[in-house]
C-alpha positions as CSV (number, residue, x, y, z in Angstrom):
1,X,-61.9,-15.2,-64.1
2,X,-61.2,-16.1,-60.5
3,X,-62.3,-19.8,-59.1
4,X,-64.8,-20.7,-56.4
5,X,-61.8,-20.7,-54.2
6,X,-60.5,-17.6,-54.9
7,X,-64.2,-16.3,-54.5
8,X,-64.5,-18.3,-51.4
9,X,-61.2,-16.6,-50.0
10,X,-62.6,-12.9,-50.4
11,X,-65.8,-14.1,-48.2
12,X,-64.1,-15.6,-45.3
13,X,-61.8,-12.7,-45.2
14,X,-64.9,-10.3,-45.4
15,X,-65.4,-11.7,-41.5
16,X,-61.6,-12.3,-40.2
17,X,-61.3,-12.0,-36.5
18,X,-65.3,-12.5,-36.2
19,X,-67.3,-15.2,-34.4
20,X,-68.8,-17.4,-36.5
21,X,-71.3,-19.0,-34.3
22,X,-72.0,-20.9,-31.1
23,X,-73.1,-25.2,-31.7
24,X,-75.6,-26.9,-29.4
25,X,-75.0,-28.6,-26.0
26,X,-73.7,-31.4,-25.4
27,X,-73.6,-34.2,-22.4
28,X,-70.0,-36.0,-21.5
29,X,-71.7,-39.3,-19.5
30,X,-69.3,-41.9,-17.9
31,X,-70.0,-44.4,-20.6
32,X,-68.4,-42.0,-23.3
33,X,-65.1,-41.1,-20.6
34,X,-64.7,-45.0,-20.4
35,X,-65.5,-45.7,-24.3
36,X,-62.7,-42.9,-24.8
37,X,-60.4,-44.7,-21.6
38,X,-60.5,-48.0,-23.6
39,X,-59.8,-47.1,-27.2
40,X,-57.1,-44.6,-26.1
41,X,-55.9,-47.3,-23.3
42,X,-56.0,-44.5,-20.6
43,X,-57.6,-45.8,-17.3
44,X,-56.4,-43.5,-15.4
45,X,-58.4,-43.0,-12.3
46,X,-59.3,-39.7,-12.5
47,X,-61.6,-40.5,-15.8
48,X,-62.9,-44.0,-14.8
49,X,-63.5,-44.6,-11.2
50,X,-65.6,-42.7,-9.5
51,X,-65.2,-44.0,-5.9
52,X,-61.5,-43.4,-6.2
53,X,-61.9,-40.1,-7.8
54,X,-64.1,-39.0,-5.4
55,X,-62.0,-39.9,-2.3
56,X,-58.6,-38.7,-4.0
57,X,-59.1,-36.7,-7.3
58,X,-59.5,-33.1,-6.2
59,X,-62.5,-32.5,-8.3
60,X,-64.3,-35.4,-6.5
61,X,-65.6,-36.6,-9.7
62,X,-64.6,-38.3,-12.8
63,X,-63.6,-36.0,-15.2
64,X,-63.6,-36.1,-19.3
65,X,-60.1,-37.1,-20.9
66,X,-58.5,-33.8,-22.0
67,X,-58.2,-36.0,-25.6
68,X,-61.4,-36.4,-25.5
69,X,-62.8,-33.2,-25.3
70,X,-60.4,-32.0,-28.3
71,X,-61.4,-35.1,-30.5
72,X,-65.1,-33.6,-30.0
73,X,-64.3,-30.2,-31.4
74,X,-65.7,-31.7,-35.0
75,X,-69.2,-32.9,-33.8
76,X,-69.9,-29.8,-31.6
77,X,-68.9,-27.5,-34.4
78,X,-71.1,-29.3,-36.2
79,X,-74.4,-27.8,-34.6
80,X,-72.8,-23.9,-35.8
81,X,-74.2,-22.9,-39.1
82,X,-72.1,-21.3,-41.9
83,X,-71.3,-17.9,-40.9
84,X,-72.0,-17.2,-44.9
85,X,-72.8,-20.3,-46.6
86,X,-71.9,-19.1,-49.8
87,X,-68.2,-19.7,-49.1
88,X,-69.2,-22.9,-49.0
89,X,-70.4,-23.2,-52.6
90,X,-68.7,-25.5,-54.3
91,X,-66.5,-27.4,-52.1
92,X,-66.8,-31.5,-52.4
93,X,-64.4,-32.3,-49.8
94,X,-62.9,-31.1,-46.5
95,X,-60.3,-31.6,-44.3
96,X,-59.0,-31.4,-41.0
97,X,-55.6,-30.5,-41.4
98,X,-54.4,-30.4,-38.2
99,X,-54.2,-27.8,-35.0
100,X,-51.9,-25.1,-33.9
101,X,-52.3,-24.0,-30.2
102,X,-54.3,-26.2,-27.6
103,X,-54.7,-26.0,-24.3
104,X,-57.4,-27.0,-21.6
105,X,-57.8,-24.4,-18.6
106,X,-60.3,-26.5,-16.7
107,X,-61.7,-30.1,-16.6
108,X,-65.1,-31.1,-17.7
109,X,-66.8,-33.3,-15.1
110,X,-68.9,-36.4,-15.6
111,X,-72.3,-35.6,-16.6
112,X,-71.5,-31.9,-17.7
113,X,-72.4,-30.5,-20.8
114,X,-70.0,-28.4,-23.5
115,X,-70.5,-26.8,-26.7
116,X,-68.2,-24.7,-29.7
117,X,-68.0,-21.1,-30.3
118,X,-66.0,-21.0,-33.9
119,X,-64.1,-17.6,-34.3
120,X,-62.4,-17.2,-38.2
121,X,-58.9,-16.4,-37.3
122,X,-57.4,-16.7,-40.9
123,X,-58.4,-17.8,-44.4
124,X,-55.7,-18.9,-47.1
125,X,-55.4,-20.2,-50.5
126,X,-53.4,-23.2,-50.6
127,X,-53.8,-24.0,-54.4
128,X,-56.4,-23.0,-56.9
129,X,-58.9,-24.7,-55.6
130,X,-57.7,-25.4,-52.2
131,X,-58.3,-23.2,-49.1
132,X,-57.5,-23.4,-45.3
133,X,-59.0,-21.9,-42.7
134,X,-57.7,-21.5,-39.2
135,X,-61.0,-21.4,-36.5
136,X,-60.3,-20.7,-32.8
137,X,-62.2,-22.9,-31.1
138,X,-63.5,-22.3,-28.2
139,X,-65.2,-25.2,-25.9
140,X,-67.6,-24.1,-23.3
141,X,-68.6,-25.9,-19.9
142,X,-72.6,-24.9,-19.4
143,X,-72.6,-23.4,-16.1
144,X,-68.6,-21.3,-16.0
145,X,-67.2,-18.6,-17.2
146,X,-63.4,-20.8,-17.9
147,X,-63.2,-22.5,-21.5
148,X,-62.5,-26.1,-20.9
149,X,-60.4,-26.1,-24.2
150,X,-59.0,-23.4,-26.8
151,X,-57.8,-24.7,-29.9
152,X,-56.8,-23.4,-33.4
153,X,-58.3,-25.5,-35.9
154,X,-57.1,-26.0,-39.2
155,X,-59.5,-27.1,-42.2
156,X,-58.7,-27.1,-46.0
157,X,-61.7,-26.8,-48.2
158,X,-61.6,-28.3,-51.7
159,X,-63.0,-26.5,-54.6
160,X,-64.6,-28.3,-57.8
């Protein structure tokens, strides 16, 4: 008799390699870059002060902490429904483990909005009741074709 886990494990990889969704957008305003600035105690310019951005930051704005964008990853994947809930059944508890690769090709601008697009790159069993999954995650500016981060997300699920 296998476990939810083990059942769990056969879904995901029923769908390796496939997108699992796109979230809803979402608006980076000033307030949030500063909020971000102050608990991470990074004022640099380029993310707080618009008049000096604008007169020697080459994107003429204020622009979204590359941190900040990253630490965001969990809220806008929040919007993206199960791919196939089932493999869901049963879990009481996840986990963000951790990341692999990051990296951010292009800077988000004040006032922009970004969203998720969740690909499954790999499903494992970590225990009998354990399982991780590894997304690639893929944060979109509204408005370009250039992600404005690419990370691969690592989440155990927990199995009762």
């Amino acid at each position: 008799m296998s476990t939810k886990a083990e059942s769990a494990l056969a879904i995901f990889e029923s769908y390796l390699g496939e997108e699992e969704g796109v979230g809803d957008w979402f608006e980076i305003d000033q307030e949030r870059i500063n909020l971000f600035a102050d608990a991470t105690m990074d004022h640099q310019f380029i993310h707080i002060d618009p008049e000096k951005s604008a007169e020697l930051s080459p994107y003429k704005v204020t622009i979204a902490h590359g941190f900040l964008t990253l630490s965001l990853i969990v809220h806008l994947g929040g919007s993206i429904p199960p791919k196939k809930p089932q493999a869901l059944e049963g879990v009481y508890m996840g986990v963000n483990y951790g990341l692999d690769k990051v990296r951010f090709p292009a800077p988000v601008p004040v006032n922009s909005k970004v969203r998720a697009r969740h690909r499954l790159v790999g499903a494992e069993l970590k225990g009998p009741n354990t399982i991780q999954v590894k997304r690639e995650v893929t944060v979109e500016l509204e408005g370009s074709d250039k992600p404005v981060c690419v990370a691969e997300s690592l989440l155990r699920f927990m199995y009762s």
